[in-house]
N, C-alpha and C positions, 0 to 999 in steps of 0.2 A: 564312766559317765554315759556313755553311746548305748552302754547296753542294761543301763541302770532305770527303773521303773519311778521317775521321780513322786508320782503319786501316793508309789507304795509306802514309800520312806514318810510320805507326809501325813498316813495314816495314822503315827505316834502323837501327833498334834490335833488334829481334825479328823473328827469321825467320816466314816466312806459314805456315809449317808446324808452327810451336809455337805461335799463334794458332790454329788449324784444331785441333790437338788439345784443346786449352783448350774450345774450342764440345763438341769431341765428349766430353769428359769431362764435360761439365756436364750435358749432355741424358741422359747415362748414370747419371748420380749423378739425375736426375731421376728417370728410369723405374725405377729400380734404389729409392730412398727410395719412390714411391709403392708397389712392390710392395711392402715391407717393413713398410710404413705400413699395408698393409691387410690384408696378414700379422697381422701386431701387437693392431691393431684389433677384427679379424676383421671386415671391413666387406664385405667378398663372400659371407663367411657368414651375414650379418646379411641382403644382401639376398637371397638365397638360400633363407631360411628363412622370410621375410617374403613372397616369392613364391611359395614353394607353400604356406604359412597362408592369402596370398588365396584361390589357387584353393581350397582348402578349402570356403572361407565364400561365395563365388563365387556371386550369385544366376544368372548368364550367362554364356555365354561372349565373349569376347572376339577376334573372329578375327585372322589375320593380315594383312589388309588394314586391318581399323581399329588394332591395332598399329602400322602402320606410319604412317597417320595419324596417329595419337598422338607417335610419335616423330617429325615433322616439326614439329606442335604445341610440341613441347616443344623443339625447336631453334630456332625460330621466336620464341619467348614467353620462357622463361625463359633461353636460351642469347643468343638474337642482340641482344634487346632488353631482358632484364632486367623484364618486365612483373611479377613477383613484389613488387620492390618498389613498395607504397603508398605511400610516402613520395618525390615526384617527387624533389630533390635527393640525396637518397641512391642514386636510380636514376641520376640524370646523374652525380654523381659515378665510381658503377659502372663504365659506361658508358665515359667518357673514360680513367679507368684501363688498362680490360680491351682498350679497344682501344687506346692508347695504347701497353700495354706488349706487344699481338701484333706491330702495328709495329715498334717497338723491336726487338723481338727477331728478326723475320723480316729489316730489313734488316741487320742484324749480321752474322747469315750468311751473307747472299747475299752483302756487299763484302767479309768476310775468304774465303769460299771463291772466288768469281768477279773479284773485283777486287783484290788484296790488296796491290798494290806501285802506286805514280804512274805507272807507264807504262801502266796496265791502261786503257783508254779506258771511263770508267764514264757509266753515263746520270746527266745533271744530280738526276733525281729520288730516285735512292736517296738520298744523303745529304741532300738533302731531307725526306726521309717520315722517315729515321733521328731529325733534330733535331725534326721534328713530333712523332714518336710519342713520344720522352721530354719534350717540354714539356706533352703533351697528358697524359703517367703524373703529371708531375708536380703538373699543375691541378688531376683529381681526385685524389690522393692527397692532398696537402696540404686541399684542401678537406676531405676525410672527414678528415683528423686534428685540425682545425682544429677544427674548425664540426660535423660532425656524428656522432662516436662516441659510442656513447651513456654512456659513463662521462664525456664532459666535458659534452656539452650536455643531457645527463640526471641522470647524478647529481654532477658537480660536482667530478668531481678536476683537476687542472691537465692541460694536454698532456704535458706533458715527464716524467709519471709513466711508466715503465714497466715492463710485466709480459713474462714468457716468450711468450705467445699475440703478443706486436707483431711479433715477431723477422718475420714474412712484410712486414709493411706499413712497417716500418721499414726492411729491406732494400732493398724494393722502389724506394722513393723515393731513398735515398741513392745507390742505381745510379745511376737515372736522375739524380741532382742532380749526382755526382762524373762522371756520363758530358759531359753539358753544362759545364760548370766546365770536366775537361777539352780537350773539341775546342775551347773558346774562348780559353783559355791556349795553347793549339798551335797555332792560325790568329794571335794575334799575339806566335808567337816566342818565350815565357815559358818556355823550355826547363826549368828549374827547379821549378818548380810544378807545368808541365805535367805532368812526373814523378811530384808527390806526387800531383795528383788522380788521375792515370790507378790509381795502385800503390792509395787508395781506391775506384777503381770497378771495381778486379777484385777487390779485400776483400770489397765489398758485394755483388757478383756471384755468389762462392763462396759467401756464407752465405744469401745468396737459395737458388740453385738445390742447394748441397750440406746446407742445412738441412732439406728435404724433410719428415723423417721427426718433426722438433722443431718443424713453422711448422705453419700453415694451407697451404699450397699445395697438400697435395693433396684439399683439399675442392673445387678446383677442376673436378676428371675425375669428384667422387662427387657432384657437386649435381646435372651433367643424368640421371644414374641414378635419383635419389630423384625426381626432378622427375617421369617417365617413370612409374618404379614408383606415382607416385600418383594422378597420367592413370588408370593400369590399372585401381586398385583403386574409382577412379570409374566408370568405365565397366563393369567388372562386377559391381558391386554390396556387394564388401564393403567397400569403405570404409574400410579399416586398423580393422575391430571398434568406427566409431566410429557415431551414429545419421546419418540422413537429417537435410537441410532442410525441418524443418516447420513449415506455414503453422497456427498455434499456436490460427489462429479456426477451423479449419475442424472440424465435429462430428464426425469418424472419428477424426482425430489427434484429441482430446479423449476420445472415448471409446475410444482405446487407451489414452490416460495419461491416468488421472482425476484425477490430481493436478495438472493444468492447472487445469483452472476450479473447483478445490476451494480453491486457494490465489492465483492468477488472474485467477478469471472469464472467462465465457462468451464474452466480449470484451477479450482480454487487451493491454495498453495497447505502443503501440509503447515499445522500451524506447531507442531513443535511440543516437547514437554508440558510448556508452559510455567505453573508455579513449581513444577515437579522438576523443572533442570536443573536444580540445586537446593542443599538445604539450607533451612531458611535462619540465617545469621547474621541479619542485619537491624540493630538493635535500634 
């Protein structure tokens, strides 16, 4: 099964040529919902208009070598590692998702376009990394749906509720559960089933990638933008209009805000965790 090229096998059925348009339709109905989606939105306007408000307020400039800093920072941190999230298991979760479901997807392509029929002599590891990269989407997504959304392990509804915003994380998993389900029905012979899972993990496949415009998926191309635009606004000083990190003892910041040590004091007391001294289980 592990090193079994399920496409290839599926070439007795369906030509490699109506597979191959199938990938190209999907990736178009991708690109084609996220512009729509941000059409719709107006999320290019939005940072557009946030970006020249920064420079506005702009105590510095910013050149274009620590820009490009910035943007490596920011592929590095919040793109390849996920370092945003505080919360370590909802980072690993991320994590094994995000890269579970690029594998997934990149060798998909590579054995329907480069390998697509049994005679094709395929490397043992594509359909390797294929079953890896959907058991690995399915660890973290199941774990996040399980264990850490914050509507079950926060406020307390069951899993099996769901709302129009799941339609990305519910798609996503059922790909990958009806894709495994079935290449292992087709490695032994289950001709009949084999059918129904395959016919659900192209269901789940279209409403994944053709629901674009109705999921979450395209937060995915606008999180390193936001992430990026906020680098900048650090580094030149406006901050998105909001104040500085201030060390609350010190007598300058005090006597800019005298309502520190009016309400305070002179020595204003660490104030603690906060919401972070515990997770949050109180339904």
């Amino acid at each position: 099964m592990f090193t079994t090229n399920p496409f290839a096998e599926l070439s007795a059925f369906i030509p490699p040529v109506a597979m191959q348009i199938y990938v190209i339709a999907m990736f178009v109905m991708v690109v084609g919902g996220t512009i729509i989606d941000t059409i719709h939105k107006k999320s290019a306007q939005y940072f557009f208009e946030n970006s020249e408000k920064a420079k506005k307020n702009a105590a510095r400039e910013v050149s274009s070598s620590d820009k490009a800093s910035l943007a490596l920072k920011t592929v590095a941190n919040e793109v390849l590692t996920s370092s945003e999230f505080s919360n370590q298991q909802r980072r690993m979760s991320h994590l094994l998702t995000m890269y579970g479901f690029i594998l997934f997807v990149a060798t998909t392509a590579i054995m329907i376009f480069s390998y697509p029929t049994p005679e094709s002599a395929i490397p043992v590891a594509l359909p390797l990394f294929w079953h890896v990269g959907a058991l690995m989407l399915c660890t973290g997504g199941y774990w996040f749906w399980f264990a850490i959304r914050v509507d079950v392990s926060a406020e307390g509804h069951p899993w099996y509720r769901l709302v129009r915003a799941d339609m990305f994380i519910v798609s996503l998993l059922t790909m990958a559960t009806f894709a495994l389900i079935w290449s292992l029905l087709q490695a032994q012979g289950v001709a009949g089933w084999s059918t129904l899972f395959f016919a659900l993990f192209i269901l789940s496949s279209t409403v994944l990638f053709g629901g674009v415009l109705w999921s979450k998926f395209a937060h995915m191309f606008f999180k390193p933008a936001a992430a990026f635009q906020k680098r900048v606004t650090k580094a030149d000083g406006s901050r998105e209009n909001l104040p500085e990190d201030f060390d609350l003892t010190d007598p300058s910041v005090q006597a800019k805000f005298p309502d520190i040590p009016e309400y305070m004091g002179k020595n204003p007391a660490n104030m603690g965790l906060g919401i972070k001294r515990e997770s949050p289980h109180h339904y």
